[in-house]
N, C-alpha and C positions, 0 to 999 in steps of 0.2 A: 184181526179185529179186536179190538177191546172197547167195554163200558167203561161208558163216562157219568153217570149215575151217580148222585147224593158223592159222596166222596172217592168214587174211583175214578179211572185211565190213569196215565204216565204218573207214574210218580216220586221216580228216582233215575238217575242214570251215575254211573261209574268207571270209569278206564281204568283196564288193568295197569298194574304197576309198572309194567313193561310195554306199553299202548307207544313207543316211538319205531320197538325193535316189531311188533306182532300186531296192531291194530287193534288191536281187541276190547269193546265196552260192554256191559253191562246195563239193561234195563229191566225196571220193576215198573210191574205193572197191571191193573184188573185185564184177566182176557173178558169176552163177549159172554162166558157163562158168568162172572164174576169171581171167581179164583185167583188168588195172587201165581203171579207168573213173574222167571229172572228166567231172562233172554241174552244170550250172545250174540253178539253181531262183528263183524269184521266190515273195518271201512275200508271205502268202492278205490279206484285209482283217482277221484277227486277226495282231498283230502275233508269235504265239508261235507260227503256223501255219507251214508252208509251204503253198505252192498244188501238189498233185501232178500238175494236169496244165500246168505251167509247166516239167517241166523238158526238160532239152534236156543232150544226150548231147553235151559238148564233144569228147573223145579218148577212145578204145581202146585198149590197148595190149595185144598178145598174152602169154601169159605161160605158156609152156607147160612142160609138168614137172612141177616140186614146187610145193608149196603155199604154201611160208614165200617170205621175202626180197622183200615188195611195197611194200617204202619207207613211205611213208605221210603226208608233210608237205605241205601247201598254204601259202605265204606269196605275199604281195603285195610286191613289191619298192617301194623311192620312187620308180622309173620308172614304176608301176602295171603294170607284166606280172606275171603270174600264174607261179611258179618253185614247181616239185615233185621232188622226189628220186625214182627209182626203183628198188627193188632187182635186182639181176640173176638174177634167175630161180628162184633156191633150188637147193636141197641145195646137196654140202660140195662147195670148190673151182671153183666157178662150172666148171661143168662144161660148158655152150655158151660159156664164153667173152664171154659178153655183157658185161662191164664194157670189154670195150677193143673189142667188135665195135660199131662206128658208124655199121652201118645200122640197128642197133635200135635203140629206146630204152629199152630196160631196163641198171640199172646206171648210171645218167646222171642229171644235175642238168638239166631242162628249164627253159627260159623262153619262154612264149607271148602272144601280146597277144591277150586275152581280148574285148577292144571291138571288134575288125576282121575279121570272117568275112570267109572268101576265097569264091568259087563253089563251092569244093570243099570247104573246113572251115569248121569252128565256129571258129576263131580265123585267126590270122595269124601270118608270124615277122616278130618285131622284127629291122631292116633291121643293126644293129650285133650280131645275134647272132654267135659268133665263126665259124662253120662257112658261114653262106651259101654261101660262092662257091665252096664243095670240095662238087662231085658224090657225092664218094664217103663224105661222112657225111650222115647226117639233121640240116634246117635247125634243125628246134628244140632242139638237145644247145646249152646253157649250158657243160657239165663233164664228164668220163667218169671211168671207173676206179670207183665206189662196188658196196659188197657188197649193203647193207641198211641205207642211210639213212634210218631209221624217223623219224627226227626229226632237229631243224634250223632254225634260226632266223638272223633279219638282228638283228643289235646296232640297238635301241632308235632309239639315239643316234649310232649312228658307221656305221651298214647294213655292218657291217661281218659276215661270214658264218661261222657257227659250225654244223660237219656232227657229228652224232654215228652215226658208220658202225657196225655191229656189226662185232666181228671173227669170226674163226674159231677156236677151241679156245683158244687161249692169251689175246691179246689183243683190247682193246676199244679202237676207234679214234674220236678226235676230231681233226673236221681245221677249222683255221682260216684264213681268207683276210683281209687289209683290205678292204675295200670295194672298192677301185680295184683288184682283184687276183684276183677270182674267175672270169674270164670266160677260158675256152679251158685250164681247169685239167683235168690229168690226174691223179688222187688216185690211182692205181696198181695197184688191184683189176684182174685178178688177174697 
């Protein structure tokens, strides 16, 4: 089950890069506490189905507060990790701080390797993510500082990384990276 409240339920989906040979997609989503949730699922033997008891709970992420600001983009980088924006928390003014606080991951561009459960997660962190070897952030932060990265995309042709952040009252923010440039970025929220 999940809430559909002020800005959450469904709010991303993504097929793995290999989704012909293994079926396998991706969903983002508020569960019924309001927590962002990425979900595996493998599709049914009709090709339009999903199989509901295939799926499997990749990440949690708590989300406590307000309802709004739960990001909502799944993209598959050409490394093949799995990269999601998160919003920081909602209401005005990021009011926990969570865009620059780096034990959370809310407020944060995540990258996870979806193919390599650990004993303890549904996934793994890729070895060159920029934080590994600082204790005092969480391994899977790609990027910090973002409000409400609802959406978000890699350039086609150049993976090059295009953030469309919400802003607050006045202005609307898009933030761009090269490709070779987005990794250990602070966008500045708040």
């Amino acid at each position: 089950p999940l809430t559909t409240q002020s800005e959450r339920g469904l709010l991303s989906m993504a097929f793995h890069p290999d989704y012909k040979s293994n079926g396998l997609f991706f969903v983002y989503y508020t569960n019924a506490q309001g927590s962002i949730e990425i979900a595996r699922y493998k599709v049914s033997s009709n090709p339009d189905i999903a199989d509901p008891a295939s799926k499997s709970i990749i990440i949690t992420i708590p989300h406590p507060g307000a309802a709004n600001h739960n990001g909502g983009k799944l993209n598959f980088g050409a490394d093949g990790y799995l990269y999601f924006a998160t919003g920081d928390g909602g209401g005005g003014g990021d009011q926990l701080n969570n865009g620059q606080n780096t034990s959370v991951l809310l407020g944060k561009m995540i990258r996870i390797d979806i193919n390599n459960a650990t004993a303890t997660l549904n996934y793994s962190i890729p070895e060159d993510n920029p934080y590994v070897s600082d204790p005092a952030i969480a391994d899977e932060i790609w990027a910090i500082g973002l409000r409400n990265p609802w959406r978000w995309s890699f350039d086609r042709r150049t993976q090059d990384m295009w953030i469309a952040d919400v802003g607050q009252n006045v202005r609307e923010e898009i933030n761009f990276r090269k490709a070779t440039e987005t990794r250990g970025i602070n966008y500045g929220w708040r």
